[in-house]
SETILUM-358613 format. One record per residue (C-alpha): residue in three letters; y negated, z, x. Coordinates in steps of 0.5 Angstrom, whole numbers, padded with zeros to 4 digits, always signed. Example, Ala and Ser with C-alpha at 12.3 -4.5 7.8 and 13.67 -1.06 7.14 Angstrom:
ALA+0009+0016+0025SER+0002+0014+0027
END
This chain:
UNK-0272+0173+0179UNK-0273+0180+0177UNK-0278+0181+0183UNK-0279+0187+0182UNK-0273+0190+0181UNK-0270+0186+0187UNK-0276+0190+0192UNK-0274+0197+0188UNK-0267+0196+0189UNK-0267+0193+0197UNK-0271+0199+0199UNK-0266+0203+0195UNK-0261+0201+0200UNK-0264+0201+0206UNK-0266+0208+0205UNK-0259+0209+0203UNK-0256+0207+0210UNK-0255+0215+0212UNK-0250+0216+0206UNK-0246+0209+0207UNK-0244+0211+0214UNK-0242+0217+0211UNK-0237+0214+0206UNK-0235+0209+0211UNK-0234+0215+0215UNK-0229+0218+0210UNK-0226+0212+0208UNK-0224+0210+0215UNK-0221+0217+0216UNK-0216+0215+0211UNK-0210+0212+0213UNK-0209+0206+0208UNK-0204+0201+0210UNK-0202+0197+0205UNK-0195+0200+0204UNK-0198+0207+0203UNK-0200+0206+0196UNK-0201+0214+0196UNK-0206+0213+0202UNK-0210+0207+0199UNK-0210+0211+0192UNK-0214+0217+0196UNK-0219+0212+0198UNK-0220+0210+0191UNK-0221+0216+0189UNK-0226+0217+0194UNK-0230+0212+0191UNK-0228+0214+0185UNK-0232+0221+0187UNK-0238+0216+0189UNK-0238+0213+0183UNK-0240+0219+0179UNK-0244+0221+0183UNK-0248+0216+0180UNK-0247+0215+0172UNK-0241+0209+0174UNK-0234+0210+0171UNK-0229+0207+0174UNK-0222+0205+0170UNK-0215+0204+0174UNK-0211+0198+0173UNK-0204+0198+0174UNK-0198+0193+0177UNK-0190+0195+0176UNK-0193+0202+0175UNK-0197+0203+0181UNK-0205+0204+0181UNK-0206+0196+0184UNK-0214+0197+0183UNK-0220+0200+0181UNK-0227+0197+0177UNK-0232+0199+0175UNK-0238+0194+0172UNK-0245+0195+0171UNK-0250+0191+0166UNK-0244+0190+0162UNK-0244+0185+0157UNK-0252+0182+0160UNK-0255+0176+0156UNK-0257+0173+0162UNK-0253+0169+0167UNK-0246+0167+0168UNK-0242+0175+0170UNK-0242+0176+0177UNK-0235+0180+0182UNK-0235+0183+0188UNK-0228+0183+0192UNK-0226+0188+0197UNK-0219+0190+0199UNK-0218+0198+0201UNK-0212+0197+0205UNK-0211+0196+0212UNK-0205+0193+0217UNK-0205+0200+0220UNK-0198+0205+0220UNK-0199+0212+0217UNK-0202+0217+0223UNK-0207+0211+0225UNK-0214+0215+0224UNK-0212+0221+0226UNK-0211+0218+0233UNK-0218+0214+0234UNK-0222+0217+0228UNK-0229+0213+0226UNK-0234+0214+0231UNK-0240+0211+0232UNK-0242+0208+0239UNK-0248+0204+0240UNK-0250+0199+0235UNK-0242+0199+0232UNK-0238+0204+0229UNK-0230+0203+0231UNK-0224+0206+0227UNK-0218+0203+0224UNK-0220+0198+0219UNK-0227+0200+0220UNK-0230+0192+0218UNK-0223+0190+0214UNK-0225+0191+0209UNK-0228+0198+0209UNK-0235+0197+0211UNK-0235+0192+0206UNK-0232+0196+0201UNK-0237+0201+0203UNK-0243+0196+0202UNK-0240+0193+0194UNK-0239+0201+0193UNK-0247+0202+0194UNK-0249+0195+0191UNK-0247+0197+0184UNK-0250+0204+0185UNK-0256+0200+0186UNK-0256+0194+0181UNK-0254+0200+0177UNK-0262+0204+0178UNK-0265+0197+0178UNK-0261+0191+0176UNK-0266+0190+0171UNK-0266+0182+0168UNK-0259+0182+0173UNK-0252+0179+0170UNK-0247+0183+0168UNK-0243+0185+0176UNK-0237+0188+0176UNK-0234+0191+0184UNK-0227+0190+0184UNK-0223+0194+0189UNK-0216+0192+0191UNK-0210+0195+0194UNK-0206+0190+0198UNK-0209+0184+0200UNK-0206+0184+0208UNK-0200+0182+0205UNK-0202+0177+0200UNK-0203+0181+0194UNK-0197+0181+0190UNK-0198+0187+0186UNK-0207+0186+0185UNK-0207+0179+0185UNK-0206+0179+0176UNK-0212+0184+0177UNK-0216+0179+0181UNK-0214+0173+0176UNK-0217+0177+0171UNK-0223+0178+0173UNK-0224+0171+0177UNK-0223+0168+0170UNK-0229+0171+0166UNK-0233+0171+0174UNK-0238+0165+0175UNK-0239+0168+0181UNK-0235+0172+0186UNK-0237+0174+0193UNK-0231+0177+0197UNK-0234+0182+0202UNK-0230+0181+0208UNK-0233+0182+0214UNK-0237+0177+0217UNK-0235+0173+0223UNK-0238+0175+0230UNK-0243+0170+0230UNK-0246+0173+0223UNK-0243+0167+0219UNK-0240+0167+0213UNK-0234+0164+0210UNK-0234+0157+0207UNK-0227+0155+0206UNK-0220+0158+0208UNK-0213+0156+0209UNK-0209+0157+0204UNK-0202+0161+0206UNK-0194+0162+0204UNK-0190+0168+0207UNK-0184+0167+0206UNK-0175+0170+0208UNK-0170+0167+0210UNK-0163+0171+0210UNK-0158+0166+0213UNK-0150+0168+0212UNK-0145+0167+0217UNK-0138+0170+0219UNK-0136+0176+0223UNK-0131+0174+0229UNK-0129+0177+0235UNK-0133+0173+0241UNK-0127+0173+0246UNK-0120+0174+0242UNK-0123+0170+0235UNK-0129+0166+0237UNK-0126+0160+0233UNK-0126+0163+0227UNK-0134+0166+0227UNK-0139+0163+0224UNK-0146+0165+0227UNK-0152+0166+0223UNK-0156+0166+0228UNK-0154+0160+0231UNK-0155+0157+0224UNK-0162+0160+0224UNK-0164+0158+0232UNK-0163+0150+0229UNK-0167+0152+0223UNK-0173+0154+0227UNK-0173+0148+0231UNK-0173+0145+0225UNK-0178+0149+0221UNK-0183+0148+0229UNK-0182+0141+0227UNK-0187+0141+0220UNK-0193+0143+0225UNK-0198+0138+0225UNK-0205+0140+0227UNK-0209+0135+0226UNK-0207+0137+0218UNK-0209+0144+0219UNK-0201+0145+0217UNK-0198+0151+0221UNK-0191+0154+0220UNK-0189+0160+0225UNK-0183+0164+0225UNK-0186+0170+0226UNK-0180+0175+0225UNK-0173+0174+0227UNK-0167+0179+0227UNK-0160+0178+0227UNK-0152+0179+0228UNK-0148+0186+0229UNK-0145+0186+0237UNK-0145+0182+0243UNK-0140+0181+0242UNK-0138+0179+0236UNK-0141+0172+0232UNK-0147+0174+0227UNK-0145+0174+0221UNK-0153+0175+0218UNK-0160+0172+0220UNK-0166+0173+0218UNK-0174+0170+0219UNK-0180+0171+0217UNK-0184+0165+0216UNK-0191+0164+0216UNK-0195+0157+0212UNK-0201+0155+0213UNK-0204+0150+0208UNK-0211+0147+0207UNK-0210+0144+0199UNK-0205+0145+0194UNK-0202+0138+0195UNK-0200+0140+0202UNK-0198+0146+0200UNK-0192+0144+0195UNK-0190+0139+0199UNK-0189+0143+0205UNK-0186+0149+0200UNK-0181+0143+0200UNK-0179+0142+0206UNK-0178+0149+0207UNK-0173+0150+0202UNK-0170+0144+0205UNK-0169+0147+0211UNK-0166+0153+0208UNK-0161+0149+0204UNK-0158+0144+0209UNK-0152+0148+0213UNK-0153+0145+0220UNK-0147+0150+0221UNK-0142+0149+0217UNK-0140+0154+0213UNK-0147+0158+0212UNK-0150+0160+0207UNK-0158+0162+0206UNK-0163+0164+0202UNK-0171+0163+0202UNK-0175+0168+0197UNK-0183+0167+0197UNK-0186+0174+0199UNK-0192+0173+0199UNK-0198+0167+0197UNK-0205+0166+0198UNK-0208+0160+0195UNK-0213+0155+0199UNK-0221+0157+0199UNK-0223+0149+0198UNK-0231+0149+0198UNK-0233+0145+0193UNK-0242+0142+0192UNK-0243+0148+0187UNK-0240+0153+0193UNK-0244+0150+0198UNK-0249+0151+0194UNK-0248+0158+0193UNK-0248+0159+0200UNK-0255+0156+0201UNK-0257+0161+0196UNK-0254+0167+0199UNK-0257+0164+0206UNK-0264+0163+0204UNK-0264+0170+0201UNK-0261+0173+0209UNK-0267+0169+0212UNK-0272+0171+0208UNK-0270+0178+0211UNK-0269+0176+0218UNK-0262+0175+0219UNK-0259+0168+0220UNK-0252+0166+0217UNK-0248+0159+0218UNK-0243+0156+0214UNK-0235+0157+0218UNK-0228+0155+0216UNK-0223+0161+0217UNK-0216+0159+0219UNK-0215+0167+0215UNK-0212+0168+0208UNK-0216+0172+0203UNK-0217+0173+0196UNK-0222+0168+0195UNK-0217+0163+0194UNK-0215+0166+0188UNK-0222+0167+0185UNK-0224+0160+0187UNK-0217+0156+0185UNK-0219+0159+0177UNK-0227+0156+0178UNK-0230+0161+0179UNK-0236+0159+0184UNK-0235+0164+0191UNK-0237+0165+0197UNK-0234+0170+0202UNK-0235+0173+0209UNK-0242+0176+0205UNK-0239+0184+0208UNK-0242+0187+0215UNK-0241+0183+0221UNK-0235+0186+0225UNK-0230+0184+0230UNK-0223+0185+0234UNK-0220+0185+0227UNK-0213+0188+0226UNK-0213+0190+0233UNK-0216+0198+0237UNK-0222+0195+0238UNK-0224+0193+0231UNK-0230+0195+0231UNK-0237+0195+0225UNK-0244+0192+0227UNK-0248+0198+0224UNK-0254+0194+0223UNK-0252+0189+0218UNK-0250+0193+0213UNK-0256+0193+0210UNK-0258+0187+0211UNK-0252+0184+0209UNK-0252+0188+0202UNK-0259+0186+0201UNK-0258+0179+0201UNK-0253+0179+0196UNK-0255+0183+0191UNK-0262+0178+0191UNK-0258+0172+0192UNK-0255+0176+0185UNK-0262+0177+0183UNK-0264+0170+0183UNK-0257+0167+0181UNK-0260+0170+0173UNK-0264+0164+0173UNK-0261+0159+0177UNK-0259+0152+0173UNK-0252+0151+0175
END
């Protein structure tokens, strides 16, 4: 390990927390909701603009036409160690108007604001690890930020943009925030989303009842039969979470639809539960009704392995050395670490800023941490470079 490019660069980013509130300042005011490509490409021009400012190019990776991600490397094409990747996704679960009704602000100890620890502040700090690794990374492996638009529901459009760079990382650190409690994520389920349209036929409920097919009475006995796949002692959930249907009171339903959520801790259980699904939508249990069953969204299971834990005593033993203190957590979340840790790439996630509450009003950031949390990781980096794996 580089010791003194690791010291030169932690006092770098520990002089820097200023400018980090800063640009998580501007990025939180920036509605980015996964659907408003618009507004998630605003926040990528924001760390466009930061990334020039220190010598760092960026380069825009697109999916279907749409700007689906942005990168920027440092070290490129370095002799020592195996590539390293930062993830971080830009986009939240908050509806356009978002950040003007409760813009960043500071409260204490911790910074609040929609989407203000997933992910931004993570984002933030991956956003001002390259710019240090970048002044002082010397003896450090090639690191490459990658910065993603969609994640909250499950990736589709920058999920080939991860698998590239998964596939050339032998390490990948996602910056999701880490857990109340300071720990870092180890392991996570595994999800499947998928829809459900269930055809009936229309019929007035009073004159014609006989003649009607309800597709909402269809859907009523697959719901029971999909709560049925439930098995917690497995880690298997299926939750329908979203169900919409029929024309009028009084008339039989001639279309239902679902939203259903699957959670997995392997692949194994993933294909055979998958199956049962399609079973489930292929089975009338009302003559004379037809559905449909289309995957909309998928995140693969983050299965810790030796090497992984390996990586996380690592990363543990840097955050000590600092004052901090993290233990290993099991999430039942998806994120993009499946993807990176499915390809073989050694990841660890939950290495981003401590927060809490997420996905609610009172997501809030601990502003101490950033940091800290930053430090770590770049001198876990630093380390990695002469580690025998």
């Amino acid at each position: 390990m580089n010791l003194e490019a690791g010291l030169t660069a932690a006092q770098w980013l520990e002089s820097r927390q200023p400018e980090m509130l800063a640009l998580l300042e501007d990025i939180v005011n920036i509605d980015s909701g996964s659907f408003d490509k618009p507004g998630v490409a605003r926040v990528f021009r924001r760390l466009e603009s930061f990334f020039a400012s220190h010598g760092l190019e960026t380069v825009s990776h697109y999916a279907g036409g749409v700007e689906a991600a942005i990168s920027v490397t440092v070290n490129r094409a370095s002799p020592t160690g195996k590539p390293v990747l930062l993830m971080g996704h830009c986009d939240t679960v908050f509806p356009a108007g978002e950040a003007a009704r409760r813009p960043f602000r500071i409260d204490g100890a911790r910074a609040y604001g929609p989407g203000v620890a997933d992910m931004k502040s993570g984002i933030v700090m991956n956003a001002f690890l390259l710019a240090a690794l970048a002044r002082y990374g010397e003896g450090a492996p090639e690191v490459t930020g990658l910065f993603t638009c969609d994640e909250e529901i499950g990736s589709p459009l920058s999920k080939d943009a991860i698998a590239h760079f998964g596939k050339l990382a032998g390490f990948v650190f996602n910056a999701e925030p880490g857990r109340p409690s300071g720990n870092v994520v180890t392991g996570r389920k595994g999800g499947v989303f998928f829809n459900m349209e269930i055809e009936g036929k229309a019929a007035h409920s009073g004159a014609n009842f006989a003649e009607g097919i309800s597709a909402i009475s269809e859907l009523a006995h697959k719901v029971v039969a999909l709560d049925a796949l439930t098995d917690l002692d497995a880690g298997v959930t299926v939750n329908v979470g979203l169900v919409n249907g029929g024309l009028s009171v009084n008339t039989s339903a001639p279309s239902a639809t679902a939203a259903i959520d699957l959670r997995i801790c392997d692949l194994e259980q993933r294909e055979s539960l998958v199956g049962k699904i399609r079973c489930i939508c292929d089975r009338s249990f009302i003559t004379g009704t037809l559905s449909r069953l289309d995957i909309t969204g998928e995140f693969k299971p983050f299965v810790p392995t030796a090497q992984s834990r390996r990586l996380f005593e690592l990363y543990q033993a840097e955050l000590g050395a600092i004052g901090h203190k993290a233990e290993a957590e099991f999430s039942g979340g998806c994120a993009d670490s499946g993807v990176t840790s499915s390809l073989g790439a050694i990841t660890l996630c939950g290495t981003g800023p401590v927060g809490g509450k997420f996905h609610t009003q009172d997501e809030y950031c601990e502003i101490g941490t950033i940091v800290p949390r930053g430090q770590a990781v770049l001198n876990t980096i630093l380390r990695l470079a002469h580690t025998q794996w």
